[in-house]
N, C-alpha and C positions, 0 to 999 in steps of 0.2 A: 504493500500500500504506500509506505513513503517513499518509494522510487516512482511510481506512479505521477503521486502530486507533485514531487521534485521534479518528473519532466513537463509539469503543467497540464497536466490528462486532468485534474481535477475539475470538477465538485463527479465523485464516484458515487456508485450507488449500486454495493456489493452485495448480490444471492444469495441468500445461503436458506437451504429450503429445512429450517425450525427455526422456531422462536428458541428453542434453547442457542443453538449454534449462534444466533447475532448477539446476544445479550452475552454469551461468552467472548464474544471476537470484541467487543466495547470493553467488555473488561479487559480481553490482553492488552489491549490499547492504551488503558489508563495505564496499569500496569506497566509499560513500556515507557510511561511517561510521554507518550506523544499526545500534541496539541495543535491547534492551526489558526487559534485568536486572539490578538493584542486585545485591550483595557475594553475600548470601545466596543468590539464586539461582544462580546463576552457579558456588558453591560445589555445590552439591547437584545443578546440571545436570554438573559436573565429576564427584561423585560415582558417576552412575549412570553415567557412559558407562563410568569405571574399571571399575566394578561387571560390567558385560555385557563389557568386554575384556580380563579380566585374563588370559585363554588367549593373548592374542598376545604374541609376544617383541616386541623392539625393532626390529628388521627388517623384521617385518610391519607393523607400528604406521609407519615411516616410508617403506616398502614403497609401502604403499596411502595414503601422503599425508592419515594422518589428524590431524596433527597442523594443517595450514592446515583443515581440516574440524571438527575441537575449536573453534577460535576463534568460528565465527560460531556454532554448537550452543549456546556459553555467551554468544552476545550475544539468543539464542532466536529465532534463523532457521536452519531444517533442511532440506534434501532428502532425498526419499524415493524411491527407485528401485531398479529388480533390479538395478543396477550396483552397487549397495553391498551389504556383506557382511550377512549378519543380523544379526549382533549390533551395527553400529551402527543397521540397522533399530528391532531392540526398544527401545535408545535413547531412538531420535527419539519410539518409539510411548508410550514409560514416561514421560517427559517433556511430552509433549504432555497424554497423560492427566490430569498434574497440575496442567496450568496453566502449567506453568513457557516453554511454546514458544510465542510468536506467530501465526506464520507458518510454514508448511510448503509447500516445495516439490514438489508430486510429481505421476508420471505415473499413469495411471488405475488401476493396480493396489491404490493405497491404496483407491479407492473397493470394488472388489470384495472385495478380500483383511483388509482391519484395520478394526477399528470404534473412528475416532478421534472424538472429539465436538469439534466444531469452529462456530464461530458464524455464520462468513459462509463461502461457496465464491466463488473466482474462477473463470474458466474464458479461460485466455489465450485461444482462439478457439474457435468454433462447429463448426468444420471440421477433419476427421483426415485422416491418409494412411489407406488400404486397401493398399497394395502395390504400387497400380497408378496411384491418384488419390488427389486431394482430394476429399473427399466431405463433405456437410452431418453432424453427429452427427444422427445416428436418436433418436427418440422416448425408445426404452429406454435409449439412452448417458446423455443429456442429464439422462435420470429418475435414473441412478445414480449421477451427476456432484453434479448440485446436491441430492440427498436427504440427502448429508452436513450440509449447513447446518442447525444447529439441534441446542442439546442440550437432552436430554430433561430435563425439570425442572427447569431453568434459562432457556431462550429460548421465550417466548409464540409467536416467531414465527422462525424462521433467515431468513437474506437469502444470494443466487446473482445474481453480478454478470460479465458479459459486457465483454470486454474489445471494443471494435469494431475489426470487417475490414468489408474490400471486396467479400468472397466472397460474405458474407451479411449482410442489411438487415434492419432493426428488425420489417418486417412477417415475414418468415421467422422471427426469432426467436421473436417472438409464437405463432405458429403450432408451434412447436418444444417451446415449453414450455406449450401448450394440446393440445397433441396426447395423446389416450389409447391411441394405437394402438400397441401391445407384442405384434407379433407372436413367437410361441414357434417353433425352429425346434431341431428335433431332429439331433444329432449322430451319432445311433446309424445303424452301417454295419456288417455282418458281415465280420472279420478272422478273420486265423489262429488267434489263440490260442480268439477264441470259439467259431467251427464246433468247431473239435479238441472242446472244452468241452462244445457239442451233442452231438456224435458219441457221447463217452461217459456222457451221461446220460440221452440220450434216446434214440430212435426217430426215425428219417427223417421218419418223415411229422406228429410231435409238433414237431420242429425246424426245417420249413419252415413250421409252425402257429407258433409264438415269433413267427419273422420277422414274417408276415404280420398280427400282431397288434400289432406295435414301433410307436409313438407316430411313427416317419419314417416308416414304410408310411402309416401313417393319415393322415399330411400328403402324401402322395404320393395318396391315394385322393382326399383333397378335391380336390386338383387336375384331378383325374380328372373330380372331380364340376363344376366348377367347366367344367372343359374342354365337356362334355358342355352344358352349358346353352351355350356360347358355340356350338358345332356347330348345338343348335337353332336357335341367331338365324339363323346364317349358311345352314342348311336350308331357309327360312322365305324369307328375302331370295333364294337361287336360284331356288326358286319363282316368284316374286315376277318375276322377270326373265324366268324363260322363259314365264312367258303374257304379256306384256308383248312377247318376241319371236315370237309366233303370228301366222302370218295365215291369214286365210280363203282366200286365192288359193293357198296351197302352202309349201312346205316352206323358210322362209327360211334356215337351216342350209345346205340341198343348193343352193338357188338362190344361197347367197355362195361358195359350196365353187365353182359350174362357173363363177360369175364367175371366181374366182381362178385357175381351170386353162386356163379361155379364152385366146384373147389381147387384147390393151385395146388401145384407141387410144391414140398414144403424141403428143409433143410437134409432128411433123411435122405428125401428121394433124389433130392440134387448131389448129394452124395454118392451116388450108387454113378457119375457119372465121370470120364474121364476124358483128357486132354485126345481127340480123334472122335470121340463123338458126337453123329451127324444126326441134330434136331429136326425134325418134320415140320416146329409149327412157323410159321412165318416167314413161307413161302423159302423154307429151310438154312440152315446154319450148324458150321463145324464150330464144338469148342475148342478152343486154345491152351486154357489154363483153367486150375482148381485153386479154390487158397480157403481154409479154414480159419477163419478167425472168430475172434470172441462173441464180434454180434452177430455170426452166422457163416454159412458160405457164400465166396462168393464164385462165379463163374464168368468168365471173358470166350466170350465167341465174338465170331466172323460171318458175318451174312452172305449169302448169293451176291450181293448188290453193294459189296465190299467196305460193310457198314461194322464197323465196332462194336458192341452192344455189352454191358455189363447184367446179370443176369442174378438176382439174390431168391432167396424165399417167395412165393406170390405173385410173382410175375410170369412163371407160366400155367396152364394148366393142369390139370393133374388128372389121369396119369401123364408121364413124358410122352412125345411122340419119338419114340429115338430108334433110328431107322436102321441104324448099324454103326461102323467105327470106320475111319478114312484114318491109317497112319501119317502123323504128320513127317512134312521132312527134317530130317538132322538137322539139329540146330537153328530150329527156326526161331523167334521171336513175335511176340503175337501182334504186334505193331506194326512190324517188319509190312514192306510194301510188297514182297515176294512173296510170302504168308500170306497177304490176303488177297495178291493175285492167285495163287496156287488155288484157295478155297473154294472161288470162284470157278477155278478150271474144274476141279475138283468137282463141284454138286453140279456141273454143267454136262459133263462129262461119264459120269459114274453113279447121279444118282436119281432116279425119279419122284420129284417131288410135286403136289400139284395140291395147292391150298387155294380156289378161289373165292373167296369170302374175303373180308374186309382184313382178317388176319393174315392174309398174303399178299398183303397190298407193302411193295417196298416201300412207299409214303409215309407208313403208318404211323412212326415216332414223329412226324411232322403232322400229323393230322391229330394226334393226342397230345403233343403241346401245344396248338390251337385253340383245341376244345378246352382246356386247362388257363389258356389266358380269354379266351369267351366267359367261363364260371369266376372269372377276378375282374373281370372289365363289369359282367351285368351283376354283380354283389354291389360294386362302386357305385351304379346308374341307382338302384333301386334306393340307394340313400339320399343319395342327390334329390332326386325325385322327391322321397319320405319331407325331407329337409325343406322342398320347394312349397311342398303341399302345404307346412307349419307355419311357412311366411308370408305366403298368398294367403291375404286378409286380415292380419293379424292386430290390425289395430281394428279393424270394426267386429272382429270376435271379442275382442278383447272389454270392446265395450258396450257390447252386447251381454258381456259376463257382468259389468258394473250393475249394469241396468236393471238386469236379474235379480240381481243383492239387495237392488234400491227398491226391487217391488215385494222380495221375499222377505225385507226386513220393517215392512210400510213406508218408507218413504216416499212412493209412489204406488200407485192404484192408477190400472192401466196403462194409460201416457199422460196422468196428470199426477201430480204433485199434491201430496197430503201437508196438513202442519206442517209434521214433523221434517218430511223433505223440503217447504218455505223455509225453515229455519238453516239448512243444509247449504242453501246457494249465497248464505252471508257468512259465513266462516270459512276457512281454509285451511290447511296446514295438512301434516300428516296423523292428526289423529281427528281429520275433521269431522266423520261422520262420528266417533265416540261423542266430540264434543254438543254435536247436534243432539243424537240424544239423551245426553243429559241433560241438556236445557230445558229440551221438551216433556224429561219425565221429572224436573223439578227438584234432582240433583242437589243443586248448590244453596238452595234457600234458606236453610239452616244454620249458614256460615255468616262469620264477619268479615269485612273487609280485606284485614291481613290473613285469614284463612283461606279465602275464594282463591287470593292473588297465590297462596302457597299452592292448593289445588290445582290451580292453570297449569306452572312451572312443570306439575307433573308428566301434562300433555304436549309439552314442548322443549324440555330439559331431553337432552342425551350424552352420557354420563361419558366423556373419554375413555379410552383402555386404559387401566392401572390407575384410576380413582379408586379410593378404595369404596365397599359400597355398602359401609356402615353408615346409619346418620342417622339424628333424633326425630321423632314427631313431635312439632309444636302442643301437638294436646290430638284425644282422642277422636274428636267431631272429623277432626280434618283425616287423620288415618282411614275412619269409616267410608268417609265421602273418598276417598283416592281409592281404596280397595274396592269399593264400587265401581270406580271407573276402569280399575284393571280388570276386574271381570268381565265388563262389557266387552273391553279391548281384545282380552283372547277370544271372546265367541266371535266376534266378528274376523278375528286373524285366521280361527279355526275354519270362519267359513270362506274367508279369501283362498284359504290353501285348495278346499274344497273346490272353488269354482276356476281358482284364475293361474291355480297351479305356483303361486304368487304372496305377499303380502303388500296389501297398498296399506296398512294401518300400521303405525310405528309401536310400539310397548310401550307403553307409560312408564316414566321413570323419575322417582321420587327423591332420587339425591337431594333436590336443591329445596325441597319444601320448609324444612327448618331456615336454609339459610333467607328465602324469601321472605318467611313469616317473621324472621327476627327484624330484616332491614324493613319491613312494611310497618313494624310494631315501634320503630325509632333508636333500636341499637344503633352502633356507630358502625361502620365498614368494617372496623379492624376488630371488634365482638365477633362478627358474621364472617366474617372470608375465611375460609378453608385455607391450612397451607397451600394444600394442594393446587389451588386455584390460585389463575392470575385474575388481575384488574378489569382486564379484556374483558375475559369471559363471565366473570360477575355482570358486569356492564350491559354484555350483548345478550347473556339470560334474561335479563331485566327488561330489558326492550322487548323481549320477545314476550313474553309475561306481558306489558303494555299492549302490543300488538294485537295479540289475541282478544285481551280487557275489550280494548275498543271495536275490535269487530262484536262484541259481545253488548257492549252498551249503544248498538245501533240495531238491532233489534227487536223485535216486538215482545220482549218476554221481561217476568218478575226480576231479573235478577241484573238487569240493563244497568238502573241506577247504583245495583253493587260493583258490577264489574267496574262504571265511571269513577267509584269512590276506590276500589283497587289502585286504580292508575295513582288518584291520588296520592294515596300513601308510600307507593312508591318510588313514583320518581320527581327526586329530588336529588342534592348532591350531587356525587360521583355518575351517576346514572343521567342525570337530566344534562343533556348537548343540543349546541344551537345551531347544528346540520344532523343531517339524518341520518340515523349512523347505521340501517340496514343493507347499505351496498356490503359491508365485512359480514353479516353473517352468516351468507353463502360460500363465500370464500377461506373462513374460518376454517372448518371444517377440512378445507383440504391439509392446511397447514397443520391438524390434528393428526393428519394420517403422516406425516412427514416426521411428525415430533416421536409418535408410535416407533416409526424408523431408527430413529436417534436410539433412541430406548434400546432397541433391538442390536444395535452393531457395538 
């Protein structure tokens, strides 16, 4: 990094996919004693942070450990990440804007989510976790990674610099960052809240028309189409195999079918044969050679048609057809090209064979590896096929399977919309149909404000890997009312699986109910924050808890004016920001799966 700003590539703005990883490289930083701000900055970067914090008390402020996070901010090295709160976000983003930050640490969200202008990108490696693996970054990552480099009317040119791994070599990069291929891939899937949505604006058969026209049907048709020309190759090539398996003497299909039902000569009887013995079947053959080995015998003969043939257990007949014995010549070799011109002369000359049937046919090893790559070409086709049949249509099955659910579970009756489905097309999220009906069966009425709000959390909380997942109940009301709502939540999962092979409804999950109900009841942040949890994520639960609130206090039901008083109690402080701060929490989320990684290496 300070060879970097030393050649003037600065204000950077370094990758590194965890929130742990940047918060650790800020630390080496301090650590190392580097810095990049005389008086005045330093004053003015102190400025704005006051500016964007002055909602937190003192608790909060040493709470979330912003004060060792001040020091490197005013030496103008920052991280960036959904671990931290927004408003030291806007910060890092107001700062950086004016030149005043060097170096920023952050995970990929800054590339999608803030338009920071920055001169050089780093990219600590090539390679992400998915959730599952390490994987190379894709074409489009890579594109959105390093397109930061470079500000507009200022830099002729931005510079994107690769930090080197083992995973991936200079020619893969190359290739990484010449690649144009930005495949688009559509997220769009029919849920609850939408069908409901359908239901009451259109017509059944206008609303399997939507689907069937959805930008993911359309990538599902190409594949279709894409499928369809692979069938042709593969149609083509079986073809291809079975005249290739044809003989003129008969039906080689039925004549391997009665070999196979037959019985064959087995190891005794191939025993009982020796080097000069002249075979009848197929269209006749002297052997050459005997060899006993462990997994059997085996036998080497010479055909009429001066063909090689290896000869084990099961492969002929039984009994042998063995006509008599032809001494071979001294010294022969079974290879030898004199050897199986001799053989030749031999059964041409000396012996009467006459097999017309498909077993006599000199073709025949060429017409039985035919048929043999026929039975692997049409195994291929009939999946392909299987495969084409599961994707043609698959988003209007699929919400034909919603639709079902919504009439089996009443929220529709016929092709109209009950109450309970009304209540369904103003909520959203993934446990939206749970939350529909509990509204409708009147659920939450029982609770107080900082209970409701605990409640929600459960519907929209999901718990990271390695939280632990012990945590208290504010009191018993609110435990009843959540264990209700998890009960709903498996029938309805259990019937997802049932119809759609699938879950569209998330598990409710209760981790954060205490910690909501304490910050709704007026503890302070630093009562309520789990070690385990950062600022962020306190923050952006809390929002979401909001979110929900308010689709709930718009409403036609008892519990509208609770959900409004929820909101109340909660955001305030550390939580309440003067932008919106749900563009990070779809983003989040990935940066969870990355940190998972950290964990793991």
């Amino acid at each position: 990094m300070p060879r970097l700003l030393n050649e003037d590539l600065g204000p950077l703005i370094w990758f590194i996919f965890s929130r742990a990883g940047c918060d650790e490289a800020v630390d080496q930083c301090l650590q190392a004693g580097l810095g990049y701000t005389n008086r005045v900055e330093r004053a003015r970067l102190r400025e704005i942070l006051e500016d964007r914090t002055r909602d937190l008390d003192d608790d909060s402020w040493y709470g979330l450990e912003l004060d060792r996070w001040q020091r490197a901010f005013e030496a103008g090295i920052a991280s960036h990440h959904a671990g931290l709160i927004p408003a030291v976000k806007e910060a890092v983003e107001i700062a950086f804007a004016e030149g005043l930050i060097s170096v920023v640490f952050a995970t990929e969200t800054l590339a999608l989510g803030v338009n920071l202008p920055a001169r050089t990108v780093v990219l600590e490696r090539l390679v992400k976790y998915d959730g599952e693996d390490h994987k190379p970054l894709t074409p489009m990552q890579f594109t959105q990674l390093t397109g930061r480099a470079g500000r507009r009317g200022l830099d002729q040119a931005g510079t994107a610099v690769s930090c080197w791994n083992a995973r991936l070599g200079v020619k893969e990069m190359a290739a990484l960052a010449a690649s144009k291929e930005f495949p688009l891939r559509s997220a769009f899937a029919p849920n609850y809240n939408m069908v409901a949505n359908l239901i009451r604006r259109s017509d059944q058969a206008n609303a399997r028309r939507f689907v069937a026209r959805s930008f993911a049907q359309f990538q599902v048709d190409q594949s279709v189409v894409q499928a369809d020309t692979r069938n042709l190759d593969l149609e083509q090539q079986l073809a291809r195999a079975r005249r290739q398996g044809e003989c003129e003497r008969g039906d080689v299909a039925l004549w391997l079918q009665n070999q196979r039902t037959s019985r064959t000569a087995d190891d005794d009887e191939l025993g009982q044969l020796r080097p000069g013995s002249v075979l009848g079947a197929g269209g006749g053959a002297i052997v050459t050679s005997l060899a006993h080995r462990k997994a059997g015998i085996i036998v080497k003969a010479v055909t009429r048609h001066g063909d090689e043939r290896t000869i084990r257990a099961g492969d002929l007949a039984s009994p042998l057809s063995v006509l008599g014995v032809a001494p071979l010549p001294a010294g022969h070799s079974p290879s030898d090209p004199e050897t199986i011109a001799w053989v030749a002369r031999e059964l041409d000359e000396h012996w009467r064979i006459e097999e017309h049937g498909v077993g006599g046919c000199p073709r025949l090893d060429e017409h039985l590896s035919a048929l043999r790559e026929a039975d692997i070409i049409e195994n291929r086709l009939a999946k392909t096929r299987s495969r084409q049949v599961r994707r043609s249509g698959r988003l209007e099955r699929r919400f034909d399977a919603v639709a079902e659910i919504l009439h089996e579970t009443g929220f529709a009756d016929g092709w109209e919309l009950t109450p309970k489905g009304d209540l369904l097309t103003a909520v959203h999220g993934e446990t939206e149909i749970v939350l529909a009906e509990a509204l409708h069966d009147g659920l939450f009425t029982s609770l107080e404000p900082p209970g409701f709000a605990a409640v929600i959390s459960a519907l929209v909380h999901e718990s990271r890997r390695g939280d632990p997942e012990s945590f208290r109940w504010p009191g018993q009301r609110v435990k009843r009312v959540v264990s209700e709502v998890r009960q709903r939540a498996g029938e309805f999962r259990a019937l997802e699986l049932r119809r759609l092979d699938d879950h569209l409804t998330r598990e409710p999950d209760p981790a954060l109910v205490g910690v909501v109900h304490g910050w709704a009841t007026g503890k302070s942040l630093d009562e309520v924050l789990p070690e385990t949890m950062t600022g962020g994520d306190f923050v952006r639960g809390m929002r979401q808890v909001i979110d929900v609130c308010r689709q709930i206090s718009q409403t036609d039901t008892s519990v509208a004016e609770l959900a409004s008083e929820a909101i109340f109690c909660i955001d305030h402080g550390v939580v309440r920001s003067r932008r919106d701060l749900f563009r990070d929490e779809a983003l989040a989320a990935d940066e969870d799966v990355n940190e998972d990684a950290t964990d793991a290496d």
